[in-house]
LUMZAPA-737926 format. One record per residue: x negated, y, z of N, C-alpha, C in turn. Coordinates in steps of 0.1 Angstrom, whole numbers, padded with zeros to 4 digits. Last residue first. Layout:
+-------+-------+-------+-------+-------+-------+-------+-------+-------+
!   n.u !   n.v !   n.w !  ca.u !  ca.v !  ca.w !   c.u !   c.v !   c.w !
+-------+-------+-------+-------+-------+-------+-------+-------+-------+
!     X !     Y !     Z !     X !     Y !     Z !     X !     Y !     Z !
...
+-------+-------+-------+-------+-------+-------+-------+-------+-------+
This chain:
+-------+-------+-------+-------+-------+-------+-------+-------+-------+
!   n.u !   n.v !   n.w !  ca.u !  ca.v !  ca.w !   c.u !   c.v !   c.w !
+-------+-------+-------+-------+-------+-------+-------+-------+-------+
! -1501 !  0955 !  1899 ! -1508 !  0958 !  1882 ! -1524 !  0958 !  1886 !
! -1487 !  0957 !  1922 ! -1494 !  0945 !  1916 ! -1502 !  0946 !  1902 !
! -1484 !  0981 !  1926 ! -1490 !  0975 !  1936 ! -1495 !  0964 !  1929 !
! -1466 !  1001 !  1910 ! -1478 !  0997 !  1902 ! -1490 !  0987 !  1912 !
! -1445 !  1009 !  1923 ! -1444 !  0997 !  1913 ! -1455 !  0997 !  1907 !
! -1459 !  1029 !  1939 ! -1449 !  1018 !  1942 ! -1446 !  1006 !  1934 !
! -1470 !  1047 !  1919 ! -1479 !  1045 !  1930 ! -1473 !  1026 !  1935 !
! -1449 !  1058 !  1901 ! -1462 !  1048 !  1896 ! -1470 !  1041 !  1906 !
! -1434 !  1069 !  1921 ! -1430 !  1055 !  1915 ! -1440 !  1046 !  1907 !
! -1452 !  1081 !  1949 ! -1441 !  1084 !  1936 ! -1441 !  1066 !  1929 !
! -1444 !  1080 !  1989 ! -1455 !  1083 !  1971 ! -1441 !  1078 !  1957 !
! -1442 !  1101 !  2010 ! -1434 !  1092 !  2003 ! -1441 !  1089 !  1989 !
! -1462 !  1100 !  2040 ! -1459 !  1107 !  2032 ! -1449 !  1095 !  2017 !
! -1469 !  1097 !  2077 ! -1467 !  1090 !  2063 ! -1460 !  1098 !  2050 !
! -1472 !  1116 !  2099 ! -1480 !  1113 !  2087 ! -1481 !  1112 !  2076 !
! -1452 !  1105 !  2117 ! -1450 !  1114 !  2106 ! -1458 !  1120 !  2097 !
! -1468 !  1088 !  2131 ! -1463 !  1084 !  2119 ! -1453 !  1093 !  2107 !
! -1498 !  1091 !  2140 ! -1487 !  1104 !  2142 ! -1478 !  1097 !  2130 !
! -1515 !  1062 !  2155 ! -1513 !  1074 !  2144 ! -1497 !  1077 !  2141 !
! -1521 !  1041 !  2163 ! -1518 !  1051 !  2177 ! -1524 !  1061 !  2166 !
! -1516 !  1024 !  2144 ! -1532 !  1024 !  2150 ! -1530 !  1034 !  2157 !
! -1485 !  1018 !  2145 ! -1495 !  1002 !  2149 ! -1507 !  1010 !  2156 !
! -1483 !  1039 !  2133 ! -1475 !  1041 !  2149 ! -1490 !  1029 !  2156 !
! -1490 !  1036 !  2107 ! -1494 !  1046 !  2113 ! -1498 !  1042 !  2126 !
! -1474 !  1012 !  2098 ! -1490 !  1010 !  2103 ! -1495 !  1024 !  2110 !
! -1447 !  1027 !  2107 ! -1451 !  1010 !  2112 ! -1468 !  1011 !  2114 !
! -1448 !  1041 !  2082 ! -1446 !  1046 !  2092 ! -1453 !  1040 !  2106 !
! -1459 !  1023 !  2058 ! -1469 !  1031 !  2059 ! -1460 !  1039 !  2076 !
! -1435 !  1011 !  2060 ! -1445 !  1003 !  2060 ! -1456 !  1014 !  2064 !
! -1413 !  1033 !  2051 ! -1412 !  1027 !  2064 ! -1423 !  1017 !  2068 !
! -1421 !  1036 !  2023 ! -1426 !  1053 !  2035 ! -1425 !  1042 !  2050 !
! -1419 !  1010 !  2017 ! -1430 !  1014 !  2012 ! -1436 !  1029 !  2023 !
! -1390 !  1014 !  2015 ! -1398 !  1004 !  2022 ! -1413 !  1006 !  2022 !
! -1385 !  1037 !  2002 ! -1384 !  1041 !  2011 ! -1387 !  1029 !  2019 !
! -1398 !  1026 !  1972 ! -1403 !  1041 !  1981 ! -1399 !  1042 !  1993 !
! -1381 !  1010 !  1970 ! -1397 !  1003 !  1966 ! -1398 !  1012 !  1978 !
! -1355 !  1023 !  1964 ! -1354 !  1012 !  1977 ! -1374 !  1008 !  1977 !
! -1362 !  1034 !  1945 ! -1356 !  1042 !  1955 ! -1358 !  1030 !  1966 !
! -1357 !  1016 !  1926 ! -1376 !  1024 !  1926 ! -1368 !  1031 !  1940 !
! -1334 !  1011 !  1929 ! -1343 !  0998 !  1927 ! -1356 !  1008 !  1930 !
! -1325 !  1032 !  1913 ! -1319 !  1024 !  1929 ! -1328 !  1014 !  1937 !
! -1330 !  1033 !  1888 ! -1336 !  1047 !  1900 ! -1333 !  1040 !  1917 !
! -1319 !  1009 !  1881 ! -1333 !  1012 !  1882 ! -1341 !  1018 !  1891 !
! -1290 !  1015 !  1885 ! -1299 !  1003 !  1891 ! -1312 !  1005 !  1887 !
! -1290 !  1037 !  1865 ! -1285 !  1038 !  1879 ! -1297 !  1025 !  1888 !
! -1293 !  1024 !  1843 ! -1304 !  1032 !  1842 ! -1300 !  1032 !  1860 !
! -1270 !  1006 !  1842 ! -1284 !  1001 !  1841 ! -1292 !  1008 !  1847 !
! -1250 !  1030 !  1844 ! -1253 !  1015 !  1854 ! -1264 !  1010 !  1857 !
! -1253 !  1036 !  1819 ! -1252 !  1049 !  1830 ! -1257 !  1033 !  1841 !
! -1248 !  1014 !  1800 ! -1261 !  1017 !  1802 ! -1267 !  1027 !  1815 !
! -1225 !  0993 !  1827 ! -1226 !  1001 !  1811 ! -1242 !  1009 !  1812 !
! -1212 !  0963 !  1829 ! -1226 !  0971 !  1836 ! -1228 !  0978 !  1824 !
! -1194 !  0947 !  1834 ! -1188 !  0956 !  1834 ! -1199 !  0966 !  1837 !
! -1199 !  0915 !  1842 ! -1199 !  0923 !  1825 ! -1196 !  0936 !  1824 !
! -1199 !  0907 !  1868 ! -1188 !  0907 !  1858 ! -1183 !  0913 !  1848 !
! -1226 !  0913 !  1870 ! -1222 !  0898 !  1872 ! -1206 !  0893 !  1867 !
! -1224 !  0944 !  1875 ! -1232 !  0936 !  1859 ! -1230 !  0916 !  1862 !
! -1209 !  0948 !  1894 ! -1198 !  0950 !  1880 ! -1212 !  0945 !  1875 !
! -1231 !  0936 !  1913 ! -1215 !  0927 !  1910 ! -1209 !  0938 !  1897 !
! -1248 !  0952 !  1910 ! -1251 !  0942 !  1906 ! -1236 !  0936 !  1904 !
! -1237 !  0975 !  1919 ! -1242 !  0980 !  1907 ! -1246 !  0966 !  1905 !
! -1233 !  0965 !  1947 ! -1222 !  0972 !  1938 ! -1226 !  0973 !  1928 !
! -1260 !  0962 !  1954 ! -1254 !  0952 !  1953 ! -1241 !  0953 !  1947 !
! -1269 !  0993 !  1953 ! -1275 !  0980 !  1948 ! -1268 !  0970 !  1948 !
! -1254 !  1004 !  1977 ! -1254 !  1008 !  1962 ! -1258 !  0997 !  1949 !
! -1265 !  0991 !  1995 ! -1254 !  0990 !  1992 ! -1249 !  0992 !  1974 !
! -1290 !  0996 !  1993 ! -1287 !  0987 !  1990 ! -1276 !  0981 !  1987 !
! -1288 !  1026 !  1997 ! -1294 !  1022 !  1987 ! -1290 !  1006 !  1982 !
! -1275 !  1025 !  2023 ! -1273 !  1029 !  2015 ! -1277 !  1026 !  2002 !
! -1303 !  1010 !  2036 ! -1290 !  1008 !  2036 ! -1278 !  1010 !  2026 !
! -1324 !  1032 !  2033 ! -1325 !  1019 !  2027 ! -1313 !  1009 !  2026 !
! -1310 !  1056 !  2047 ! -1313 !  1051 !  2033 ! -1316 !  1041 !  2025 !
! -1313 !  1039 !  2078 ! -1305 !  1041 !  2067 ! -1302 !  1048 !  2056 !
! -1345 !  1041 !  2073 ! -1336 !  1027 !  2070 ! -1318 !  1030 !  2070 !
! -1351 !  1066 !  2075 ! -1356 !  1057 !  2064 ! -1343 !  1049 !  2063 !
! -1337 !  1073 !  2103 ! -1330 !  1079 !  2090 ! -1334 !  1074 !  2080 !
! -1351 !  1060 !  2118 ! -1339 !  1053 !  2118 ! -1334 !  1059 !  2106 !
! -1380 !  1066 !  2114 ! -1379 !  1056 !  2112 ! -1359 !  1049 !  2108 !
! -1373 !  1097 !  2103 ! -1375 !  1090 !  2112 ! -1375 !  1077 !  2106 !
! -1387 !  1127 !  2083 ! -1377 !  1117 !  2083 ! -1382 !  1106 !  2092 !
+-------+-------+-------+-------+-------+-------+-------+-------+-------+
């Protein structure tokens, strides 16, 4: 996956993300929703996270298809 196909998933994603925030800003956020905006939310970590590690590859004149997608404990566990 390219740098332009990352980001638009990241796109997508956010879109998705900001629809899944306005029905919970007008109460209309059922648990399917919740759990949705979760996997959407760890989806958007991972593919800013594959596009950062693409970037530093390219940066050290490394093969950026290198970069590999890590899993969700890897991504939300940065600050723990």
């Amino acid at each position: 996956m390219d740098d332009e196909a990352v980001m638009g998933r990241i796109e997508e994603l956010v879109a998705e993300e900001h629809r899944l925030l306005e029905k919970g800003d007008g109460g209309e956020m059922s648990d399917v929703d919740h759990a949705r905006l979760k996997e959407v939310q760890v989806g958007l970590d991972r593919f800013w996270d594959l596009l950062r590690q693409r970037r530093a590859l390219r940066e050290y004149g490394r093969d950026p298809d290198e970069a590999s997608s890590r899993d969700e404990g890897t991504v939300e566990g940065y600050l723990n």
